[in-house]
C-alpha positions, 0 to 999 in steps of 0.5 A, a space after each residue: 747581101 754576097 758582102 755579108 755571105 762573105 763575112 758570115 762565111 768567114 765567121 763560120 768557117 774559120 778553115 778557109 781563108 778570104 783570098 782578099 780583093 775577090 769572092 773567093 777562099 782558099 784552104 787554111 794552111 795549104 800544103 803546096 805539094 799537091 796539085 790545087 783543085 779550084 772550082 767556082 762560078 756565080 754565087 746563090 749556089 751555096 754551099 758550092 764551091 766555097 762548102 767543098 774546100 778541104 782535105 781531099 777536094 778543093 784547094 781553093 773556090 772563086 765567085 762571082 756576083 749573083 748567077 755570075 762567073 767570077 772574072 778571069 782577074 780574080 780567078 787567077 788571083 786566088 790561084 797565085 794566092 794558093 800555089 806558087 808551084 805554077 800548076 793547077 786543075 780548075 774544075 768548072 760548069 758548062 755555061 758559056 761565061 763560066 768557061 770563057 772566064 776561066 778559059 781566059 784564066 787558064 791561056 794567062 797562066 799559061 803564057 806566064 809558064 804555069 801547067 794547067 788542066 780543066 774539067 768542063 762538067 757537063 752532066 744535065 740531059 734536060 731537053 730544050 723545049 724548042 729544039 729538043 736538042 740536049 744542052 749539057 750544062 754543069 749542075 749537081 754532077 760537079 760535086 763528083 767531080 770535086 770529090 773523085 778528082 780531090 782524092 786523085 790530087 791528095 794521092 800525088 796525081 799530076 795535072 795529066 794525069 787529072 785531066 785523064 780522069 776528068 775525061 773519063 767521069 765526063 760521060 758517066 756523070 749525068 744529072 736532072 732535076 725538077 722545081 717546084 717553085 722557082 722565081 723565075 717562072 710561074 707555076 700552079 698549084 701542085 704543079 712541077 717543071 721538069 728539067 730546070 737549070 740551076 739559074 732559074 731557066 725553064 724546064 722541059 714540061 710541067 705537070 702536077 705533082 702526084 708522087 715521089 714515086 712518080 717523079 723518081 719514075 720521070 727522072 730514071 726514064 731520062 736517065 736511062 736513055 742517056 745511059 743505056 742502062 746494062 744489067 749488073 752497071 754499078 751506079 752512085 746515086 746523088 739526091 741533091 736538094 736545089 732548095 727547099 727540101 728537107 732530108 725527110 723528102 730527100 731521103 723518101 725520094 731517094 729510096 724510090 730512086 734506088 728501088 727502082 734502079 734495083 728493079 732495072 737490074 742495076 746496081 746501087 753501090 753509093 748513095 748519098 743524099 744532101 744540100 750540095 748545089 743550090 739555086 737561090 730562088 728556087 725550091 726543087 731537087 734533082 737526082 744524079 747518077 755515076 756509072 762506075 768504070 773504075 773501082 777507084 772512083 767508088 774508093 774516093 
């Protein structure tokens, strides 16, 4: 099945181009006088990473198999295919083979004299059921991070001064999202598991569903904990379709988010609703937030 992905991919996408030996792609006609942004992870997440590769985001994606990080071989293949600069930022979910491989990428290029920088996104605040403690895995929030560090590196930004920003958006990007269906766990008739990850694991409680309203209310309760929301905070807003919701759900779902945040005092200055990050297997949708510290995030 990734062998044919791959190929349809190809077909489709005449921009990018297959780094050979690897599930990865890299932009068609890369320039290499900026530093090269590159993302990637297990595949069933489409269009991430590979959907985001272009002007002002990322120079290069690399997969692995199904729910399964790239190797740290091909990851440092598709970065030498990309750049011969011996500079590059990689931009990678918090789930701990993910960060062990590119860790591992990162330390071999280093020793071979390259400069390279690392976002580790980190935006979910479900909760674990037993330990109730947070387990700050990188979801939908990612997607911030590929545009706003793209158009950073677009606009000349060295490695440091990329990693500064990283630093910054890590605290102010937050994301949750719910199933309704997923394969991994069973749920009844009209029944929602809040709080799931993006490779099927379970949430933090189910219910059934009444409402959209409803389930925007469960979402933003979660979120402004963790926020602290301040009258007069200016927030973007990313509804994110795991799977399985059509834009007419999305953009009902995404109003009720944004009707409530206006009731919280807050301000919405970005909203944008889509299919970004999925989860094969799953039907569901979560709801990201980015508090705005700096006006030229909201300009990339």
């Amino acid at each position: 099945m990734l062998d044919d992905l791959q190929e349809g991919i190809k077909r489709a996408y005449p921009s990018l181009e297959h780094v050979a030996g690897t599930r990865g792609f890299i932009r068609r006609g890369f320039k290499d006088d900026i530093v090269p942004l590159i993302s990637g992870g297990g595949s069933g997440h489409d269009p991430a990473h590979w959907g985001f590769v272009g002007d002002g985001m990322l120079a290069g994606a690399v997969s692995g198999e199904l729910f399964v990080p790239p190797s740290a071989g091909d990851i440092v293949e598709v970065t030498r295919k990309l750049t011969g600069r011996k500079r590059v930022f990689y931009i990678v979910k918090n789930f701990e083979r993910d960060v062990d491989e590119f860790c591992k990428a990162r330390l071999f290029l280093e020793n071979a004299g390259w400069k390279v920088g690392m976002a580790i996104v980190k935006d979910d605040i479900s909760v674990d059921t037993e330990s109730f403690e947070k387990r700050r895995r990188g979801v939908a929030g990612t997607v911030f991070f590929h545009k706003i560090l793209g158009d950073y590196a677009r606009n000349g930004a060295s490695v440091e001064e990329l990693q500064k920003v990283a630093d910054e958006l890590s605290e102010n990007v937050k994301t949750i999202g719910v199933a309704f269906s997923g394969d991994n766990f069973s749920l009844g008739e009209d029944e929602i598991f809040y709080g799931i990850g993006i490779h099927g694991e379970e949430g933090y409680r189910r219910e059934r569903f009444e409402s959209s309203e409803r389930l925007a209310r469960e979402l933003i309760s979660k979120l402004r904990l963790s926020f602290g929301f301040k009258p007069q905070d200016a927030y973007a807003v990313l509804v994110n379709s795991l799977g399985g919701v059509t834009k007419m759900e999305q953009l009902v779902f995404s109003n009720d988010v944004c009707e409530l945040l206006e009731a919280e005092e807050v301000s919405v200055v970005f909203d944008k609703t889509g299919t970004f990050l999925t989860s094969f297997g799953l039907r569901g949708i979560s709801l990201t937030l980015l508090r705005i510290e700096d006006e030229n995030w909201l300009k990339a």
